[in-house]
C-alpha positions as CSV (number, residue, x, y, z in Angstrom):
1,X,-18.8,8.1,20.7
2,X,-15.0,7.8,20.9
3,X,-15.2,6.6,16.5
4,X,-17.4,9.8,16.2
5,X,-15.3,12.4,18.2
6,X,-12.0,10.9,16.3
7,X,-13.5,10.7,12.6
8,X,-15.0,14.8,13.4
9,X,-11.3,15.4,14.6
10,X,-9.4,14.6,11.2
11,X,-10.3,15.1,7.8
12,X,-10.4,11.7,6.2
13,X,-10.4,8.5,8.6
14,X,-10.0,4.5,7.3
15,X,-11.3,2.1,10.0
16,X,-10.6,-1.6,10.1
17,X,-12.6,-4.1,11.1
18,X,-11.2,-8.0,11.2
19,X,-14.6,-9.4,9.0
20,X,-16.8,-8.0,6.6
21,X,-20.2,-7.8,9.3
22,X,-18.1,-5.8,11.6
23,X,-17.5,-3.7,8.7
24,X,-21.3,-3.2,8.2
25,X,-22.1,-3.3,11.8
26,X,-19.8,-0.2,12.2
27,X,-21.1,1.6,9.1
28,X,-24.6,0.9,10.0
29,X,-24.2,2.0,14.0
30,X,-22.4,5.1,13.6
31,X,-25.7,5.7,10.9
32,X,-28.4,5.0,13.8
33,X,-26.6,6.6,16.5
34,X,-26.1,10.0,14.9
35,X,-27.9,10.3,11.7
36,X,-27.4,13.9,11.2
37,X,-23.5,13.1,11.3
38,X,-23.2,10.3,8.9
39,X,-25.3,9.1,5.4
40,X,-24.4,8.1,2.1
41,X,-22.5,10.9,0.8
42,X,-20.0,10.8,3.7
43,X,-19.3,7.3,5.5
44,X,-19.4,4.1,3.2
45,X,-18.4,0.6,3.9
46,X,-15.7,-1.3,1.5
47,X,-15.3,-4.8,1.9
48,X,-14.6,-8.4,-0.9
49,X,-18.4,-9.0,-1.0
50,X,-19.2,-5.3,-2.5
51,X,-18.9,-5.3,-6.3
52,X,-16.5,-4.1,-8.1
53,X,-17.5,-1.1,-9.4
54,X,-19.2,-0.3,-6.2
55,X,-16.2,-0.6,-4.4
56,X,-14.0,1.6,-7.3
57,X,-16.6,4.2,-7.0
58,X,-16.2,4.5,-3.1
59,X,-12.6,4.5,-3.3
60,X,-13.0,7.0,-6.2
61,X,-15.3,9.4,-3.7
62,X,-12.4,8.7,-0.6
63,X,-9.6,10.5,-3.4
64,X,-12.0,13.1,-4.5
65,X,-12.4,14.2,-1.0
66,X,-16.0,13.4,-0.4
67,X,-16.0,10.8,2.2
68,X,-14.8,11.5,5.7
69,X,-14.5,7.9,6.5
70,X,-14.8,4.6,4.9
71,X,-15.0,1.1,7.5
72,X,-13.4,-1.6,5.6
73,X,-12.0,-4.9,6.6
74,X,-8.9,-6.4,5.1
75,X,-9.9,-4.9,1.5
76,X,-7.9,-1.7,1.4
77,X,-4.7,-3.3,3.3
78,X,-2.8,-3.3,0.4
79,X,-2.1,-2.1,-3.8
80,X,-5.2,0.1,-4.0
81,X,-4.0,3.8,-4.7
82,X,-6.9,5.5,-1.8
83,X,-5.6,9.1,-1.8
84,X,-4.9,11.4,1.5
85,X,-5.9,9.5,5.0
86,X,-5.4,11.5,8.2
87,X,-6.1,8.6,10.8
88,X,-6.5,5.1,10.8
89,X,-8.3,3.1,13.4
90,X,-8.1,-0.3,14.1
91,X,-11.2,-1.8,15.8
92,X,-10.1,-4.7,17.5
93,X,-6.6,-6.5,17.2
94,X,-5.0,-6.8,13.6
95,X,-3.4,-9.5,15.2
96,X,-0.2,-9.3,14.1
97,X,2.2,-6.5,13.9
98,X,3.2,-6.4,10.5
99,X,-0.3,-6.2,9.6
100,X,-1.0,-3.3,12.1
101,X,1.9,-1.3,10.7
102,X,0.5,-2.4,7.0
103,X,-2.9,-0.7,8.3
104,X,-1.1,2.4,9.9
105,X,1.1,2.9,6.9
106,X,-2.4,3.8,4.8
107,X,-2.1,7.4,6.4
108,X,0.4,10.0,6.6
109,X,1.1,10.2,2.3
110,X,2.1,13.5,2.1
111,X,6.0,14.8,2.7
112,X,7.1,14.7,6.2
113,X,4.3,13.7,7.5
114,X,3.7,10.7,10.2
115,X,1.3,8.1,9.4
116,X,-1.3,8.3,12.8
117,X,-3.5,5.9,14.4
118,X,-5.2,4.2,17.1
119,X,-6.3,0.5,18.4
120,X,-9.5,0.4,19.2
121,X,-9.8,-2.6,21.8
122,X,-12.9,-4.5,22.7
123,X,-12.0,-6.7,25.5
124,X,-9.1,-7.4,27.7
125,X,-7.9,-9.9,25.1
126,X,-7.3,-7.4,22.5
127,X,-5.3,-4.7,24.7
128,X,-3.2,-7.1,25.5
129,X,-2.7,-8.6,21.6
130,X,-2.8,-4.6,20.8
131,X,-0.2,-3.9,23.5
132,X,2.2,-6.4,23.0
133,X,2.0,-5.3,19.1
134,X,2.5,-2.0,19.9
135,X,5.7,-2.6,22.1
136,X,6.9,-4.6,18.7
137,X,6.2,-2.0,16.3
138,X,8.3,0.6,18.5
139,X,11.6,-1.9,19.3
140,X,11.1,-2.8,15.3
141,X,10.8,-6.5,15.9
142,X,8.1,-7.4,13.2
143,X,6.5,-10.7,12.4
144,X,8.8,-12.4,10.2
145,X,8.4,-15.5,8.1
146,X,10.2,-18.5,8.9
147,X,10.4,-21.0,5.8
148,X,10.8,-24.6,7.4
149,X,13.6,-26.6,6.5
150,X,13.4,-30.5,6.0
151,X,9.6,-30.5,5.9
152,X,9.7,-34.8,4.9
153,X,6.2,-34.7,6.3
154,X,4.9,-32.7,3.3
155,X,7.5,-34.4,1.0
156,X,5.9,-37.2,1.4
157,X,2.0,-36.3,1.7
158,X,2.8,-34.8,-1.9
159,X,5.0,-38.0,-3.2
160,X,1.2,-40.1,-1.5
161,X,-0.6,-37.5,-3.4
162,X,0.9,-37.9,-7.1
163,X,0.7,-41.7,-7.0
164,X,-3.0,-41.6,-5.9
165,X,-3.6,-39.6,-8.8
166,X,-1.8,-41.6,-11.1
167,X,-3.2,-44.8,-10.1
């Protein structure tokens, strides 16, 4: 109920899910729950295991306007041009917060606007992982990449590896 009342509230809406069945799970339970609300020609699922064309022709009907929401999982994250987006939800922890912000910076495109959205948490695991992001994300401390120095333990797994395959 709370995915339908948000999605009614806002003109276009991009869900995450963390895997491609939670993708279709959502698609296909906001379907059977309110059938009068949602069909093909307004809710579609995007995901890696869609084809290609399928999935151009959805993000195709999100820029056109004819889609109020789309459940995808990590496919629309980043490089793919998806037009206006009012909300994005997060179902479950993104679980990290550069990723979260990633998600969050799909919406808001239009000048002086703020990108908006929402965790959706499942269990006590994720409000905590959602929270502890979310206190990140405001004091601007995101997940940064460390680079190891002095790795000799993969120096010499490679160094094993080349003379095996010379031998």
């Amino acid at each position: 109920k709370l995915i339908d009342s948000l999605i009614k509230k806002h003109k276009t809406t991009l869900i995450f899910t963390n895997t491609r069945s939670a993708t279709e799970r959502v698609v296909n339970h906001l379907k059977e729950k309110f059938p009068t609300e949602y069909g093909v020609d307004n809710i579609a699922a995007h995901h890696s295991s869609l084809s290609k064309s399928h999935r151009f022709d959805i993000e195709e009907r999100l820029r056109n306007g004819l889609l109020s929401a789309i459940v995808c999982s990590t496919s629309l994250e980043l490089g793919i041009d998806i037009g206006y987006i009012d909300l994005v939800l997060m179902i479950g922890s993104p679980k990290s917060s550069a990723r979260a912000l990633q998600r969050l910076g799909r919406a808001g495109h239009k000048l002086h606007e703020t990108a908006k959205g929402r965790f959706i948490v499942m269990d006590r695991d994720d409000l905590v992982e959602c929270s502890v992001m979310l206190k990140e994300m405001h004091e601007r401390k995101i997940d940064r990449v460390q680079i190891p120095k002095n790795c000799l333990d993969v120096l010499s797994q490679q160094i094993y590896g080349m003379a095996i395959y010379r031998v």
